[in-house]
C-alpha positions as CSV (number, residue, x, y, z in Angstrom):
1,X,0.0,0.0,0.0
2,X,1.9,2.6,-1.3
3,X,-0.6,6.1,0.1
4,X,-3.6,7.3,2.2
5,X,-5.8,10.4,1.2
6,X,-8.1,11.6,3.1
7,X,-10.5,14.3,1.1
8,X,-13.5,15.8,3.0
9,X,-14.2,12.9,4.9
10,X,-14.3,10.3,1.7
11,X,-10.7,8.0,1.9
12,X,-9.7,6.7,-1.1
13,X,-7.8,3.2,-1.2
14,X,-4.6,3.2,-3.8
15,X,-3.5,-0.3,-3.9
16,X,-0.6,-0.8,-6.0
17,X,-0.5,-4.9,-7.0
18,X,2.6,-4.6,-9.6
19,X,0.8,-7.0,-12.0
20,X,1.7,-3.8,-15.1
21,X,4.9,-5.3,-14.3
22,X,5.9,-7.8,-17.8
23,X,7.2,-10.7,-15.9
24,X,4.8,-10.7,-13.2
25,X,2.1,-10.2,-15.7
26,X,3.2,-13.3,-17.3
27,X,3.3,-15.4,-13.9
28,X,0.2,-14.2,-13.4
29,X,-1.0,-15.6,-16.6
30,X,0.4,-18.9,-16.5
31,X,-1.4,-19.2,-12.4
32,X,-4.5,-18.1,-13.9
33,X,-4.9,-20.9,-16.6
34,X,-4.0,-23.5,-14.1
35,X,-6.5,-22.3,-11.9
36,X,-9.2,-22.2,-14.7
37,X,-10.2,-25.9,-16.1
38,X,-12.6,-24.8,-18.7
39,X,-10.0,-22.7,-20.4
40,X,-9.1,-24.7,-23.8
41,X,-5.4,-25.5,-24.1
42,X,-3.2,-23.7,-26.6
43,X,-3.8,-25.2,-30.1
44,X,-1.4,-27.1,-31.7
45,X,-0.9,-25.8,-35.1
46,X,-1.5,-28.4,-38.2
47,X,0.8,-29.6,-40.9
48,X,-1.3,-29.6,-44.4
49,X,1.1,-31.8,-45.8
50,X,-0.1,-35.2,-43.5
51,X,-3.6,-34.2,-44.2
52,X,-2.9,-34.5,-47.9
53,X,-1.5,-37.9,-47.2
54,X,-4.5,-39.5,-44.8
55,X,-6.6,-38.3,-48.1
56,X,-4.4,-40.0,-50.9
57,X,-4.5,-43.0,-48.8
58,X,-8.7,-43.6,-48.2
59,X,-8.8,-42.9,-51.6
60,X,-6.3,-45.6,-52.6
61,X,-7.9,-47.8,-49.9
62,X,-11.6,-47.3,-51.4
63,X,-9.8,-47.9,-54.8
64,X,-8.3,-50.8,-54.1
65,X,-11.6,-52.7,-52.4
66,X,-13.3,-51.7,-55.7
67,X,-11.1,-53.3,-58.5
68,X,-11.0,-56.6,-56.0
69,X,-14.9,-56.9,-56.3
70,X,-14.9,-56.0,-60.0
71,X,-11.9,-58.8,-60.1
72,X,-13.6,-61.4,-57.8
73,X,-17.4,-60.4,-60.2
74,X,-15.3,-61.1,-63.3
75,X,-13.7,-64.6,-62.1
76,X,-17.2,-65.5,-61.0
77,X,-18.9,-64.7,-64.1
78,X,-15.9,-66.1,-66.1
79,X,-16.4,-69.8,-64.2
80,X,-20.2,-69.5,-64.8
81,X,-19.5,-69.2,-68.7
82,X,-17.1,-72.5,-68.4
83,X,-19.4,-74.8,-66.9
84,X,-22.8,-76.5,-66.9
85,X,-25.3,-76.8,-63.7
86,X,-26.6,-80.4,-62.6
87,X,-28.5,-80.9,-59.7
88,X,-28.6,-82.8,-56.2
89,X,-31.0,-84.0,-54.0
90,X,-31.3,-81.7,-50.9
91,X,-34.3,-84.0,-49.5
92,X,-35.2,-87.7,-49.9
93,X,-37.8,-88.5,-52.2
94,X,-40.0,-91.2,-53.1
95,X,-41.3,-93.5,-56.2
96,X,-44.5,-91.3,-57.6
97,X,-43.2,-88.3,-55.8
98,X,-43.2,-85.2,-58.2
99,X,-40.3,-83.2,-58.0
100,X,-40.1,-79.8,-57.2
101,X,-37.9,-77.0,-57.5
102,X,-36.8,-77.0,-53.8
103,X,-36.3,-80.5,-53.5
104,X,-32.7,-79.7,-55.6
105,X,-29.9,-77.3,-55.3
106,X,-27.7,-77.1,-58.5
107,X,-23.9,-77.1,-58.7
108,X,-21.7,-75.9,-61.4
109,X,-19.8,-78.8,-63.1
110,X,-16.3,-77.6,-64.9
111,X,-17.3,-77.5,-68.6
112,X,-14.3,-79.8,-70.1
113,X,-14.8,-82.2,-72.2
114,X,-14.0,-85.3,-69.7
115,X,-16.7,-83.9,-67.1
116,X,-19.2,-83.8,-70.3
117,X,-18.7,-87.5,-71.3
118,X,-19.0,-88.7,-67.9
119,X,-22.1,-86.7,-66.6
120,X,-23.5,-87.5,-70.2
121,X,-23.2,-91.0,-69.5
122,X,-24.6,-91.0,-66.0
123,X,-27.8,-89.2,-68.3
124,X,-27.9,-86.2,-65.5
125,X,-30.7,-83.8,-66.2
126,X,-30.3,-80.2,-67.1
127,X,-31.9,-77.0,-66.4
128,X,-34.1,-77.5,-69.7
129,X,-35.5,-81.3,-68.7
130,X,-35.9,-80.0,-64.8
131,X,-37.6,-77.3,-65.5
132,X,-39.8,-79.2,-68.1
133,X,-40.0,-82.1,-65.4
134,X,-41.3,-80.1,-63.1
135,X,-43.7,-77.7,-65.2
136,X,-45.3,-81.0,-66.1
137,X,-45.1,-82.2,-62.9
138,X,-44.0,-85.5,-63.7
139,X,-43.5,-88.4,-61.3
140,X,-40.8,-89.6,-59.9
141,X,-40.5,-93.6,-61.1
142,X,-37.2,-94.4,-58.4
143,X,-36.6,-93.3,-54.9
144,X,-33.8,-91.5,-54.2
145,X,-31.5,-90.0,-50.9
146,X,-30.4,-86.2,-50.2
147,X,-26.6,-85.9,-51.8
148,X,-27.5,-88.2,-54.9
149,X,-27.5,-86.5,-58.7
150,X,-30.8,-86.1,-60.2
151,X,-31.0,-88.4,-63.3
152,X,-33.3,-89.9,-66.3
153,X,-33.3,-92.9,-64.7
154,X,-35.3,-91.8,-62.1
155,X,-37.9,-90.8,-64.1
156,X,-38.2,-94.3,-65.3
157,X,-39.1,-97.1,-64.0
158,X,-36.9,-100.3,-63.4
159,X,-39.2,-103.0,-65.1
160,X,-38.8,-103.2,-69.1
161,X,-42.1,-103.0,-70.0
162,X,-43.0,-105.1,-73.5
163,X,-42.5,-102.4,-76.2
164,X,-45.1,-104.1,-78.9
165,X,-47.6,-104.2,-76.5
166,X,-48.2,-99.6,-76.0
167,X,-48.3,-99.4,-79.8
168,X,-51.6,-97.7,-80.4
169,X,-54.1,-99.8,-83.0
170,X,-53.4,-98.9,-86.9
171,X,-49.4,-97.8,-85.8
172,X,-46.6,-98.8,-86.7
173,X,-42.8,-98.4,-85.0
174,X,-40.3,-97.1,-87.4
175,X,-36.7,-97.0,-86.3
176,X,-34.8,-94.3,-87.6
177,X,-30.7,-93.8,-87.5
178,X,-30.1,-90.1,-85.9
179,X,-26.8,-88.0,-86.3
180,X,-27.0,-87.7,-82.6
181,X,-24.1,-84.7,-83.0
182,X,-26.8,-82.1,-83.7
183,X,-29.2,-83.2,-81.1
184,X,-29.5,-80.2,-78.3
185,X,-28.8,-82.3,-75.0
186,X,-29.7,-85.3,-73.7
187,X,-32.5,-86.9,-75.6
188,X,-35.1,-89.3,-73.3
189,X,-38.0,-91.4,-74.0
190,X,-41.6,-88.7,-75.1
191,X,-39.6,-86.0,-76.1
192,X,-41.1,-84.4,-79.0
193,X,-38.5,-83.4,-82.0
194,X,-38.5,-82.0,-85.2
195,X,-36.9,-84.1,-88.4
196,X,-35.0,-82.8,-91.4
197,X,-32.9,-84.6,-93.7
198,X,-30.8,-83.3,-96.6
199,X,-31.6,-84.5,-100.5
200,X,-29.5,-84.3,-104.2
201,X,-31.7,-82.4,-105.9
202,X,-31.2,-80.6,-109.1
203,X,-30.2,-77.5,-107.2
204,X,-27.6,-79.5,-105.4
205,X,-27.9,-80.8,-101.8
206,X,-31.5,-79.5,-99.7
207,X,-31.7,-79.4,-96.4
208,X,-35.9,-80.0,-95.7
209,X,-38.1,-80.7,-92.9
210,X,-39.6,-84.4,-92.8
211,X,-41.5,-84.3,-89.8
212,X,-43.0,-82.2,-87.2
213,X,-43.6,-82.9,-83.8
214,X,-42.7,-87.1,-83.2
215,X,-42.4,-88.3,-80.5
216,X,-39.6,-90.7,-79.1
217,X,-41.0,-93.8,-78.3
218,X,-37.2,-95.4,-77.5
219,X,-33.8,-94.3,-78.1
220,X,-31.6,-97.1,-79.8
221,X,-32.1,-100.7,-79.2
222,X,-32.5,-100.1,-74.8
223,X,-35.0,-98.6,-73.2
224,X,-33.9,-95.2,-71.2
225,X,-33.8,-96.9,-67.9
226,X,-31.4,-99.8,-69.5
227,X,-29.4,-97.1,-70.9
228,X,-28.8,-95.1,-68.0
229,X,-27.8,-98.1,-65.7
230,X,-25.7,-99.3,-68.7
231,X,-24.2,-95.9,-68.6
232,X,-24.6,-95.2,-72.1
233,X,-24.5,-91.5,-73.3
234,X,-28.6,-90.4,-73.7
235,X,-27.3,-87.8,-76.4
236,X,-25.4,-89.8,-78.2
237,X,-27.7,-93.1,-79.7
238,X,-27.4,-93.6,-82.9
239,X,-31.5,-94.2,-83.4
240,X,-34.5,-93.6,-82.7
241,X,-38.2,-94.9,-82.6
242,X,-41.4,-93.4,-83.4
243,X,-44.7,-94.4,-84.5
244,X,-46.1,-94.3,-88.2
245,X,-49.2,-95.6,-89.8
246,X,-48.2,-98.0,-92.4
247,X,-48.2,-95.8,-95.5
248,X,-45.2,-93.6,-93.5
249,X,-43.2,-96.4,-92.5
250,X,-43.2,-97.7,-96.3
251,X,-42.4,-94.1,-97.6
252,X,-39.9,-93.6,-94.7
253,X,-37.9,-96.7,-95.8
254,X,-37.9,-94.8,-99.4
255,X,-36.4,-91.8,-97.5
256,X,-33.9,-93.4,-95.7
257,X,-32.8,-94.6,-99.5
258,X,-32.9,-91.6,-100.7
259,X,-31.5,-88.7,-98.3
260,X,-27.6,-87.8,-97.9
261,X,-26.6,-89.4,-93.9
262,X,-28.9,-89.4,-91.4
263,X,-32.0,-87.8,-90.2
264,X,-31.3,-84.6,-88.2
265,X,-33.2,-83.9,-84.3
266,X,-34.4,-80.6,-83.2
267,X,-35.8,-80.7,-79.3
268,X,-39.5,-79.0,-79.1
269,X,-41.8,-77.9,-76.6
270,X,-43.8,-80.5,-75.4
271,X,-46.8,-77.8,-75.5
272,X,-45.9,-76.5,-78.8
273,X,-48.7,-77.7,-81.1
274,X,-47.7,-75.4,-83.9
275,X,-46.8,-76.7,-87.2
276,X,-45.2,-74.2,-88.8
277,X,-43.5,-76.0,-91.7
278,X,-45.5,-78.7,-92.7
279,X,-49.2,-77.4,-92.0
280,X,-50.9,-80.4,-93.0
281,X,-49.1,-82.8,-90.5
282,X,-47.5,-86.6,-91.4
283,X,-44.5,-86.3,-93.7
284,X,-43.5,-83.3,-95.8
285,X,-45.3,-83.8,-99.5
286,X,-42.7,-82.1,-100.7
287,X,-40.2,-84.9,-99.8
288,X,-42.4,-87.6,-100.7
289,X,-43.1,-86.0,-104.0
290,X,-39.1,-85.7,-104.3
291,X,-38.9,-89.4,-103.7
292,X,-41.4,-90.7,-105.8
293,X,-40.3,-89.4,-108.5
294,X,-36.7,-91.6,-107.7
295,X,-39.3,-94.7,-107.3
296,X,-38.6,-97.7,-109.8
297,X,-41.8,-97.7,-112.5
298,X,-43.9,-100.9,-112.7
299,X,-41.7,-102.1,-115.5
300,X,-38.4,-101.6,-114.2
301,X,-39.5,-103.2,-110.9
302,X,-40.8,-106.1,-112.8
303,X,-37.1,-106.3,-114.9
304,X,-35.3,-105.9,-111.2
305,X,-37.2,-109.0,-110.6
């Protein structure tokens, strides 16, 4: 306390604290922020270059996980394109159950040429015949457990039933050799097919219909349960059999005689009723005319003979 004044009776207080002193300013300062919590501590300043860096690498980060999806898309995609689906079992079924979509889960089989041949011969089904199996809801003819491969076979059943005894009155069966190369997948007993065969005309060789919606009594010389359990390749027999009235059999000997190789199969609907080249049904008159005209006359027959 540096004075006192006294000025008509009023006294007046002069307290000199030194704190306009620099260095005890300063002390003063530094005790004043300790005693104060809620004062924010001095900011440290930032250094723009690490910022730059923390943002170059998200950005390579984000980059990165998208080119591995893209990567790990295109490796899925590319091993969808280079194989074929079969299916399993997932549930046991039973003789006259009919299959549905749930009872199976499909797997992708490696599309090479040694996992063809043998899943051809074990006559799997594809999507085509499952889906058609089941749209028709046809029965199951075999039992079979969860984990086992969904096959013709089971779809037929194991007794060989006497052929000549299903042939409907006024019919005939007509075996006919098949280039079994062109046939779409595995063919099977009641599919329904479309025939063409090629011919020497005067135009040179003519590729023309023959028939319109046959269907395939047997395959070959087995029936399709005898040729799965024989392992024989479904898509690959060498004949078929269908059913003729007499007058077609007779012509379709004449054809066989006449046409370059073999007939030619092309898989149908079994609900497509349309016949879109050969309107009137039965064989094409425009082959029959074609091999008529290649027929022996009367009198050359009679000189054959």
């Amino acid at each position: 306390m540096q004075g006192l004044n006294c000025c008509y009776g009023t006294v007046t207080l002069s307290v000199s604290t030194g704190i306009d002193d620099p260095k005890n300013k300063e002390q003063f300062m530094a005790v004043e922020s300790t005693n104060n919590p809620h004062q924010s501590p001095p900011k440290t300043p930032t250094n723009p270059g690490n910022t730059k860096l923390v943002v170059v690498a998200v950005v390579l980060a984000a980059a990165a996980v998208i080119l591995t999806n893209i990567y790990i898309s295109q490796i899925r995609q590319q091993n969808k394109l280079n194989s074929f689906p079969a299916y399993i079992f997932q549930v046991p079924v039973s003789s006259g159950d009919r299959i549905r979509k749930r009872d199976v889960y499909e797997i992708s089989i490696p599309d090479t040429p040694k996992f063809r041949e043998t899943f051809d011969q074990m006559g799997y089904v594809d999507k085509i015949n499952l889906d058609l199996s089941i749209s028709q809801k046809e029965p199951l003819k075999r039992s079979a457990n969860a984990g086992e491969i969904l096959l013709h076979r089971h779809f037929t059943s194991a007794q060989t039933d006497l052929i000549d005894q299903k042939i409907s009155r006024g019919k005939r069966l007509k075996v006919l050799s098949i280039n079994s190369k062109t046939v779409p997948g595995a063919l099977r007993v009641g599919m329904f097919v479309d025939m063409e065969a090629a011919f020497q005309t005067q135009y040179g060789v003519q590729v023309l219909p023959v028939m319109e919606r046959v269907k395939i009594i047997s395959l070959g010389s087995h029936t399709s349960y005898e040729s799965a359990s024989r392992r024989v390749n479904q898509s690959r027999f060498s004949s078929i059999t269908i059913e003729v009235t007499p007058d077609q059999a007779t012509l379709l000997n004449l054809i066989e005689r006449t046409m370059v190789g073999d007939f030619d199969l092309s898989v149908r609907n079994p609900g497509d009723m349309e016949l879109t080249k050969i309107p009137s049904g039965g064989l094409n008159p425009t082959v029959v005319e074609l091999v008529e005209r290649r027929r022996p006359t009367t009198d050359n027959r009679q000189q054959i003979h």
